[in-house]
Each structure stands twice: as structure tokens, then as C-alpha cells.
C-alpha positions as CSV (number, residue, x, y, z in Angstrom):
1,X,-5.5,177.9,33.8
2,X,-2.2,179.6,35.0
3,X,0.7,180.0,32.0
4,X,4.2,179.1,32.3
5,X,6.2,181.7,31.0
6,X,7.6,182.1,28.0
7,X,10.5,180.7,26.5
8,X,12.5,184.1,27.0
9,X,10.8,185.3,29.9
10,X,11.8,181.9,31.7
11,X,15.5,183.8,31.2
12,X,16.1,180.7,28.4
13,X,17.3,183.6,25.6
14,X,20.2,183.4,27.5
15,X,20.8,180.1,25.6
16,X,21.7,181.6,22.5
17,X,25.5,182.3,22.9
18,X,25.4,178.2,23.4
19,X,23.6,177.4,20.9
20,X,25.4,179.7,18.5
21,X,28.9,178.3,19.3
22,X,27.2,174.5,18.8
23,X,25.9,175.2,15.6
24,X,29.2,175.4,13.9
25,X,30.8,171.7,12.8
26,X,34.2,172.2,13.6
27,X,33.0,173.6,17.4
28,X,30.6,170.8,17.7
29,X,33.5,168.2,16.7
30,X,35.5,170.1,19.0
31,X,33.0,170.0,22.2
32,X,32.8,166.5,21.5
33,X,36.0,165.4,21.8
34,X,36.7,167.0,24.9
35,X,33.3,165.3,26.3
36,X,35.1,161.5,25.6
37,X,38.5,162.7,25.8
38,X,39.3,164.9,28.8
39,X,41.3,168.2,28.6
40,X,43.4,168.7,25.5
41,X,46.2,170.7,24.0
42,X,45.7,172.7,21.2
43,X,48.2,170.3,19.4
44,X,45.8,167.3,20.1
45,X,42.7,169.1,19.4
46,X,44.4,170.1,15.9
47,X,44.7,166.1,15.3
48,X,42.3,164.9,12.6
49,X,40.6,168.1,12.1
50,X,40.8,169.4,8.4
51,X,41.4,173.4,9.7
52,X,44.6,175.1,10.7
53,X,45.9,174.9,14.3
54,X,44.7,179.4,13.7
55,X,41.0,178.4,13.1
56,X,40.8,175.7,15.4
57,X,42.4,178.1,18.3
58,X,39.5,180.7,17.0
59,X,37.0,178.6,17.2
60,X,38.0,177.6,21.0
61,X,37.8,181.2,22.0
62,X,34.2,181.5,20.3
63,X,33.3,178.5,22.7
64,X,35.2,179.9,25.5
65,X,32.8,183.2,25.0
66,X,30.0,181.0,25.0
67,X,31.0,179.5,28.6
68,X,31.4,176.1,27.2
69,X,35.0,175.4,27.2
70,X,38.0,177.0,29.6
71,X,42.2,176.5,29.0
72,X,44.5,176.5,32.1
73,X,48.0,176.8,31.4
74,X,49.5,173.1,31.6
75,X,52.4,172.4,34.1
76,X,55.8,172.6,33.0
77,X,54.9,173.5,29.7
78,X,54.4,175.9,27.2
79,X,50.9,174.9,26.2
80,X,47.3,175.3,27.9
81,X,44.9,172.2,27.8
82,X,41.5,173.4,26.8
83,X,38.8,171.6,28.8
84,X,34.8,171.2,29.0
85,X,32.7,173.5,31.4
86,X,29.9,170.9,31.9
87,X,27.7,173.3,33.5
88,X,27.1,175.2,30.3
89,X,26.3,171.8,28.7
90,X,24.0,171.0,31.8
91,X,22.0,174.4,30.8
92,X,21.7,173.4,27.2
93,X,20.3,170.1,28.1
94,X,18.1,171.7,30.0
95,X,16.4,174.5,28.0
96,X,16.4,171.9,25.1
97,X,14.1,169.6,27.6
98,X,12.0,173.2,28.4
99,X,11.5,173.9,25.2
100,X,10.7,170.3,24.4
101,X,7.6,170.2,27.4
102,X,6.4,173.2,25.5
103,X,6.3,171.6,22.1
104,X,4.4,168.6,23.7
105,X,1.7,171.1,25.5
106,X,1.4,172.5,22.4
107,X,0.6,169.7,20.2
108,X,-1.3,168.1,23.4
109,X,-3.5,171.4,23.0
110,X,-3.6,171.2,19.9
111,X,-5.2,167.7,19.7
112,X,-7.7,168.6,22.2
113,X,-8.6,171.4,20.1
114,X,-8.7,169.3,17.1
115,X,-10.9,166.2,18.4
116,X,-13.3,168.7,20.0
């Protein structure tokens, strides 16, 4: 019986910057909004979130070192607009669905095991 390799031998410990940034409340509200809202200013991402324009800008640069968001500087104005980067979303989704195929071998084996 051939072995898939493991979790961080499949090169799926590279997931942890991602999951690092997510894991925080404000950068998860954050993420979120530019999912169902499109590319935002800092001013509009500072809109209904109970931290300081400061803190919300650091948290954008933790994402941005994460790969999961980007700014571009915004025509004619002053501002950038801070937007998704999908594909490290895409990656997420799938290590989470990896990890989630191991769980169910697992617990498959593991009922073989226990009915045997």
C-alpha cells in the first residue's frame, strides 16, 4: 500500500504564513470585505472597523507578507486601493481540502482497525 506524503513533505508547510495572517479577527474581517467588495482604500477599509486607520494599515502589510492581499496606487489620487490576491486564497482552500482527505483516511483506517 503506497503512502501519500506527508502534510509538510507535500510542500503544504508553506501554508502557514496564510494561515497565520487569517487567524487574526481584524485580518479575517478584513480579507472578507475585500472578497464581496472589490479593491478598497484604506479610508473604506477603516469604515466600521473598531481599530485605528495605523493598525488596520499594519494589519494589511501582515496580509500583504502573507501573499493574500496587494495595493496599487489609485489613479489621480493620493491613496492606494488594497485588493485580494485570489490565488493565495485558492492555495488555502486547497491544503484545507488535503488536509481534510487525510483526516477522512485516517478515521476510515481507523474504523477498519476498530471493527476488525
Amino acid at each position: 500500500m503506497s503512502r501519500q506524503p506527508s502534510i509538510a513533505a507535500a510542500g503544504l508547510a508553506g501554508a502557514a504564513p496564510v494561515f497565520a495572517a487569517l487567524g487574526d479577527e481584524t485580518r479575517l474581517l478584513l480579507v472578507a470585505r475585500l472578497c464581496t467588495e472589490g479593491p478598497l482604500s484604506i479610508v473604506r477599509l477603516t469604515d466600521g472597523v473598531p481599530v485605528t486607520r495605523q493598525a488596520v494599515t499594519k494589519h494589511l502589510r501582515a496580509l500583504a507578507a502573507a501573499g493574500l492581499v496587494r495595493s496599487k496606487p489609485r489613479a489621480r489620487q493620493r491613496q492606494r486601493l488594497w485588493e485580494l490576491e485570489p490565488r493565495r486564497l485558492q492555495d488555502a482552500c486547497r491544503y484545507l481540502e488535503r488536509i481534510s482527505r487525510e483526516w477522512d483516511g485516517a478515521l476510515a483506517r481507523l474504523k477498519s482497525f476498530v471493527e476488525e
